[in-house]
C-alpha positions in Angstrom: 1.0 11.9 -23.1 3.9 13.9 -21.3 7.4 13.2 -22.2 9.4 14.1 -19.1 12.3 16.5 -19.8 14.3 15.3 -17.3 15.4 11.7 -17.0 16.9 9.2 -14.6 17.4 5.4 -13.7 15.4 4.5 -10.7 16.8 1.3 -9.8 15.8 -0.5 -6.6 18.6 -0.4 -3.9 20.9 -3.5 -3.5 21.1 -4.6 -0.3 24.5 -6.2 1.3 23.4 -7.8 4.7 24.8 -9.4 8.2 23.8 -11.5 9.9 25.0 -11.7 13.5 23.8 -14.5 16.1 23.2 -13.9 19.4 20.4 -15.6 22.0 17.2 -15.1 20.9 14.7 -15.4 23.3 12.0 -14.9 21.8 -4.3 6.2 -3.4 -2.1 2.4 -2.9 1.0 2.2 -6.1 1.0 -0.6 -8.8 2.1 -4.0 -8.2 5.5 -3.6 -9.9 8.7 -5.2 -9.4 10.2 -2.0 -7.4 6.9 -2.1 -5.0 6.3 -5.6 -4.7 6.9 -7.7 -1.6 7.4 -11.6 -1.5 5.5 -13.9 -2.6 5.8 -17.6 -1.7 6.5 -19.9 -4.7 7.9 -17.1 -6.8 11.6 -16.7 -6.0 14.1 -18.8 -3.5 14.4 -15.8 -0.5 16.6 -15.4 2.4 15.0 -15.5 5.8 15.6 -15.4 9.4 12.6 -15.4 11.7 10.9 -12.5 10.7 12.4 -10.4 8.1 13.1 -12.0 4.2 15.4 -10.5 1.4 14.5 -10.5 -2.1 18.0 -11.6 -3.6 16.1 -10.6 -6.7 15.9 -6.8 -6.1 17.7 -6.2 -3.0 14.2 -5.5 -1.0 13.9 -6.4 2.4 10.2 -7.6 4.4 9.4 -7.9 7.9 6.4 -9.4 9.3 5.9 -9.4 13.2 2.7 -10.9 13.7 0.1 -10.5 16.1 -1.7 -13.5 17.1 -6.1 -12.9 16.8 -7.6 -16.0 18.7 -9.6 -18.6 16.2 -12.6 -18.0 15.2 -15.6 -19.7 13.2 -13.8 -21.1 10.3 -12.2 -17.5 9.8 -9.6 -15.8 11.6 -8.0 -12.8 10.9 -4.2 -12.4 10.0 -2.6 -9.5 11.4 0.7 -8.0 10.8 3.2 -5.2 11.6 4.8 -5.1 8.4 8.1 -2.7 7.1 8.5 -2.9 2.7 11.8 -1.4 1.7 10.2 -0.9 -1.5 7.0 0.6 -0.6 9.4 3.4 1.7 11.0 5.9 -0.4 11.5 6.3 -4.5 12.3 8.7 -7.0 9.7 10.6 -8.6 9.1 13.3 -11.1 7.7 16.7 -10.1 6.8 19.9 -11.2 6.5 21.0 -15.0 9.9 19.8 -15.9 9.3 16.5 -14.1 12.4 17.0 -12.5 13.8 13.8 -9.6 12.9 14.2 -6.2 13.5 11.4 -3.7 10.4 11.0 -1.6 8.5 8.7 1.1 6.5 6.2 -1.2 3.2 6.0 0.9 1.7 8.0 3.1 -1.5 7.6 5.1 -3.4 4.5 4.2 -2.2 2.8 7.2 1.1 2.8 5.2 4.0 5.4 5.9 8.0 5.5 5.8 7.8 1.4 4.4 5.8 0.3 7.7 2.5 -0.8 7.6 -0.7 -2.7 9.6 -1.7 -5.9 7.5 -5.3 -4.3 7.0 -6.7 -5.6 4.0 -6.9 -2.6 1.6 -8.1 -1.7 -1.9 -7.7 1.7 -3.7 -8.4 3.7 -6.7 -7.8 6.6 -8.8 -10.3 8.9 -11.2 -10.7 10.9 -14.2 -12.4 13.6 -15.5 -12.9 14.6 -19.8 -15.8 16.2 -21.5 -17.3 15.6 -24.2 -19.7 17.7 -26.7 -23.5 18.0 -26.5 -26.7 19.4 -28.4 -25.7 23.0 -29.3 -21.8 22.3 -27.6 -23.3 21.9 -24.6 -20.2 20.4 -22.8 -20.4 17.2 -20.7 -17.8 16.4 -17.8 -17.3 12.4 -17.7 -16.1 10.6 -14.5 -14.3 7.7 -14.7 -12.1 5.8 -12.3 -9.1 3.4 -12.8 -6.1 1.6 -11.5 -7.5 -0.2 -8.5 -4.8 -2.0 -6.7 -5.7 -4.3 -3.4 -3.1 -4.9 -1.1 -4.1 -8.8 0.8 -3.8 -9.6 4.3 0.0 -10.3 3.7 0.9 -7.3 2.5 1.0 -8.7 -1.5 -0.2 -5.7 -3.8 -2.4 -7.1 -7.1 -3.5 -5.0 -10.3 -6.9 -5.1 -10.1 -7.5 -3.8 -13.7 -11.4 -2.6 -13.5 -12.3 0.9 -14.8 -15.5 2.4 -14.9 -17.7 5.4 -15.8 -21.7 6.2 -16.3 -23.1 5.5 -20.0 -24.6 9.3 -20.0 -25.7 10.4 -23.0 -24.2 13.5 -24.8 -28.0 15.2 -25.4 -28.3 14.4 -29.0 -27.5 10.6 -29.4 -24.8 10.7 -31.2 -22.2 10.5 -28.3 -21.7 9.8 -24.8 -19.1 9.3 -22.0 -18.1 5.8 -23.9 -18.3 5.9 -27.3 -16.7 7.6 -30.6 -12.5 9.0 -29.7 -13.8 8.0 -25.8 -14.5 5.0 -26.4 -11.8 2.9 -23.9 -14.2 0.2 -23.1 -16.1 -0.7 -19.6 -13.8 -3.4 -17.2 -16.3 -3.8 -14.4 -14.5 -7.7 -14.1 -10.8 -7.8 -13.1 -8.4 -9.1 -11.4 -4.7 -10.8 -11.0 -3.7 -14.0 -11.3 -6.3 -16.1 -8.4 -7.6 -12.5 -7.5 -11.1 -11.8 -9.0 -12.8 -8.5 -8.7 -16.1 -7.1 -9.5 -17.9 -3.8 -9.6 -20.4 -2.4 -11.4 -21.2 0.5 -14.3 -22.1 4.0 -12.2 -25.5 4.9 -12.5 -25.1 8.5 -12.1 -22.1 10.4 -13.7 -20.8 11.8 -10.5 -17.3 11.2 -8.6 -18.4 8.4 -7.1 -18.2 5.2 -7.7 -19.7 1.9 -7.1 -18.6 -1.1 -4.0 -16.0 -3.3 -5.4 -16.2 -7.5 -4.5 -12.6 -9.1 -4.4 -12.2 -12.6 -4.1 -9.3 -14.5 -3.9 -7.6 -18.1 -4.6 -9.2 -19.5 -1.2 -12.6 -17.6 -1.9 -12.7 -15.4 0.4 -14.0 -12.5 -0.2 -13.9 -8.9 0.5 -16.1 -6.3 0.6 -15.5 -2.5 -0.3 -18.1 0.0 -0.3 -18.2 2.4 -3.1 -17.4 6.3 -3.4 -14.4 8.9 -4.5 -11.3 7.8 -5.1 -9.7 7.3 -2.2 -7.8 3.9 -0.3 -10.4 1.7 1.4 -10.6 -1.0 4.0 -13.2 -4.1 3.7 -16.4 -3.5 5.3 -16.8 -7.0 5.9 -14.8 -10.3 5.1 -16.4 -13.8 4.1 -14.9 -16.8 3.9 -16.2 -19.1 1.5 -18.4 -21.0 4.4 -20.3 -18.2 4.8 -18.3 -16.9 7.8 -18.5 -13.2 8.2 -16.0 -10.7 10.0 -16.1 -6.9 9.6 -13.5 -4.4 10.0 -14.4 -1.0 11.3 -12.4 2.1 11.8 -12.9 5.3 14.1 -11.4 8.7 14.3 -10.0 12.0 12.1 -6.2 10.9 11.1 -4.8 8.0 10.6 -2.9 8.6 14.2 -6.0 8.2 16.1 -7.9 6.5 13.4 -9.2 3.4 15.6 -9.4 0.1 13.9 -11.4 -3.2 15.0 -11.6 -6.5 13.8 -14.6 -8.1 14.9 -14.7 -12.0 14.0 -17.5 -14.1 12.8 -18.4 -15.1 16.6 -18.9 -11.1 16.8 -15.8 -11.0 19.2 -14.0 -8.0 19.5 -10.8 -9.8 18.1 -7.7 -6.9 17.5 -8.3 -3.1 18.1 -5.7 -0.7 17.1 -6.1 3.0 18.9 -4.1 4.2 15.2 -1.4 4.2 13.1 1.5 6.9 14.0 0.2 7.9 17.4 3.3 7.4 18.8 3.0 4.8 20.4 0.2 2.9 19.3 -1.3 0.4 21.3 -2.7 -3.1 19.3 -5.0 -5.2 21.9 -5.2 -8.6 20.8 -7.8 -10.8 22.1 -6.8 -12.8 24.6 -3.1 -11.8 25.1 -2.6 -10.1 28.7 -1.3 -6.9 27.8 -1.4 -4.9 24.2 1.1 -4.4 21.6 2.8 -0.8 21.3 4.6 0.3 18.5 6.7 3.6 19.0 7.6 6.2 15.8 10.4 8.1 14.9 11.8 10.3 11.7 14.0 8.7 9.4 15.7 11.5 6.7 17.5 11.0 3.8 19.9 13.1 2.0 22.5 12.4 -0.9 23.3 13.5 -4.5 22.2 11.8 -7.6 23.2 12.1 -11.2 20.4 12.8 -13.6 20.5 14.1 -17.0 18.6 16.1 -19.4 17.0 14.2 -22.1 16.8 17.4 -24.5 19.6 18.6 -26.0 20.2 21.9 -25.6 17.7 23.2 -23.3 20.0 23.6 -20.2 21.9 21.9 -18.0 21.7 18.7 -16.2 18.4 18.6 -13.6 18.6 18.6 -10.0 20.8 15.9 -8.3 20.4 17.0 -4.7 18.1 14.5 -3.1 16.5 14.7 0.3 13.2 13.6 1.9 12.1 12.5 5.3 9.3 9.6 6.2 7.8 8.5 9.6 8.9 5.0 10.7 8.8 2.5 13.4 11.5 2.8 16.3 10.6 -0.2 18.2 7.7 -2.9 18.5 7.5 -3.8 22.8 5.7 -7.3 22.6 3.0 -8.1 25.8 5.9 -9.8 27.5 7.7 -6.8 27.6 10.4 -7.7 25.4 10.6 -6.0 22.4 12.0 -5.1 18.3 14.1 -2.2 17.9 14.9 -0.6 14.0 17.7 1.8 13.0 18.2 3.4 9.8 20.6 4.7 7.1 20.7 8.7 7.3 21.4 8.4 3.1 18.8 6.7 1.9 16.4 6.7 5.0 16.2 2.8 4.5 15.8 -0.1 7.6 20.1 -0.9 8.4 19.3 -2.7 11.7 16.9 -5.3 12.9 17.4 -6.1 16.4 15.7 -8.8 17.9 13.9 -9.3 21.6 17.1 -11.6 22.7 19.7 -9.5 21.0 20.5 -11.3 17.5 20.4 -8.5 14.9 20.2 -8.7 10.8 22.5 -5.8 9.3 21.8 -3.9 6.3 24.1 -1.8 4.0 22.2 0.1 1.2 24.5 1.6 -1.9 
């Protein structure tokens, strides 16, 4: 373990909001209380008709929902969604572990706080060796915090970890036993979540699919591999009814996603995430969703202090970092969502609705 030499208090950001009527027409982090978003049943939030506010943390969630037609017994929930807490935080860096203010998550179908409901699950991995016969030395793999994000945006510890039982050569060690010995957690989950893989055959980085179910029993499928972030090659409900979600394309901003039901109807395409604009074709609905990008920066000072006595002064307190984010949502009617944003902290300080009624935030 690393102790950081530089320290700081990351607390989340409080927000003070207005609210003023006029007529209105129409790799993922740990679940943790600075990334979480709501959850119903948990805490008594503020609304108005798309955004909530945390009075707990200060965080603010929009959902702007896209409407998939029903299906079989499943249909698919889909969501433009913005996460103050999944937009910027402060992290260490470099050998001192010094602050920097940075944009939480990046690719993924997650940037500057926005997001596309997709379901997603994600993972991290390891690497130690080990001694053989004659010290012949023995890389392990082994993979760890897996996080899925659900169809509403809620993030769950999955807590699975995994690695191949491979022998050291002369029996008396391998990748699990003796000082390495951390156990095998191929069974998970959080709270109604439950998730499965399995032990790796083959010590390699690469890992095996991953089942999630959750309170309702559906469940979702994730093929294996590196560590990486991954979207459900198919969903099942627990009827039996199958839908599968496929994606297209080199980056994210062209990376095309479908979600084909369990009719096999082509039921939402997306042509990507940050193509400025991107177009979201619901089945169904006359015309498609576009969603247009801008650049929100951030720049202010911080005071952070060295842990250490002695060892110089104070670390760095000038904070600045910059994150995509959405600009405005047009709806197939034409009418549409426009965002503006704090040039401090780079956080969401308007949401202005399709008639002209607007929610005002003000971040300290």
């Amino acid at each position: 373990m690393r102790i950081a030499k530089c320290g700081f208090l990351n607390l989340p950001l409080v927000a003070v909001f207005a609210l003023t009527i006029a007529p209105l027409r129409a790799q993922l982090p740990n679940e943790t209380d600075t990334t979480s978003t709501p959850a119903p049943g948990d805490h008594d939030y503020l609304h108005s008709p798309v955004e909530t506010v945390n009075p707990a943390n200060g965080s603010v969630s929009i959902r702007i929902p896209i409407q998939t037609p029903p299906s079989r017994g499943l249909s698919l929930p889909f969501a433009i969604a913005y996460d103050s807490n999944g937009s910027f935080s402060v992290v260490g860096s470099g050998g001192t572990n010094e602050p920097i203010y940075q944009g939480a998550r990046e690719g993924d179908w997650n940037q500057g706080g926005w997001s596309y409901t997709v379901p997603l699950m994600s993972f991290s991995s390891t690497t130690w060796t080990i001694t053989g016969t004659l010290d012949h030395l023995i890389t392990c793999h082994g993979s760890f915090n897996y996080v899925f994000e659900d169809p509403g945006g809620g993030r769950h510890n999955l807590g699975l970890s995994v690695s191949a039982n491979v022998a050291s050569g002369d029996g008396t060690d391998n990748c699990n036993s003796g000082a390495n010995d951390d156990g095998e957690y191929p069974t998970g989950g959080e709270g109604s979540i439950l998730a499965t893989t399995t032990i790796p055959a083959t010590n390699i980085a690469s890992f095996p699919p991953t089942t999630v179910t959750d309170g309702e029993g559906t469940q979702y499928y994730f093929r294996g591999g590196s560590a990486s972030t991954y979207i459900p090659q198919t969903i099942t409900d627990r009827n039996g009814n199958t839908a599968a979600v496929s994606e297209s394309g080199g980056t994210y901003a062209t990376n095309q996603l479908t979600f084909t039901d369990s009719i096999g109807r082509a039921a939402l395409t997306s042509s990507g995430f940050g193509g400025n604009p991107d177009t979201i074709t619901a089945a169904g609905e006359s015309s498609a969703y576009k969603v247009y990008w801008t650049t929100a920066s951030a720049q202010f000072t911080d005071n952070t202090v060295n842990l250490i006595p002695g060892e110089g002064p104070n670390c760095q307190t000038a904070m600045s970092s910059s994150a995509t984010v959405v600009s405005q949502i047009v709806l197939p009617d034409g009418q549409s969502f426009n965002f503006s944003y704090d040039p401090t902290y780079g956080m969401l300080t308007k949401l202005t609705y399709p008639g002209g009624g607007y929610v005002r935030y003000v971040w300290g």
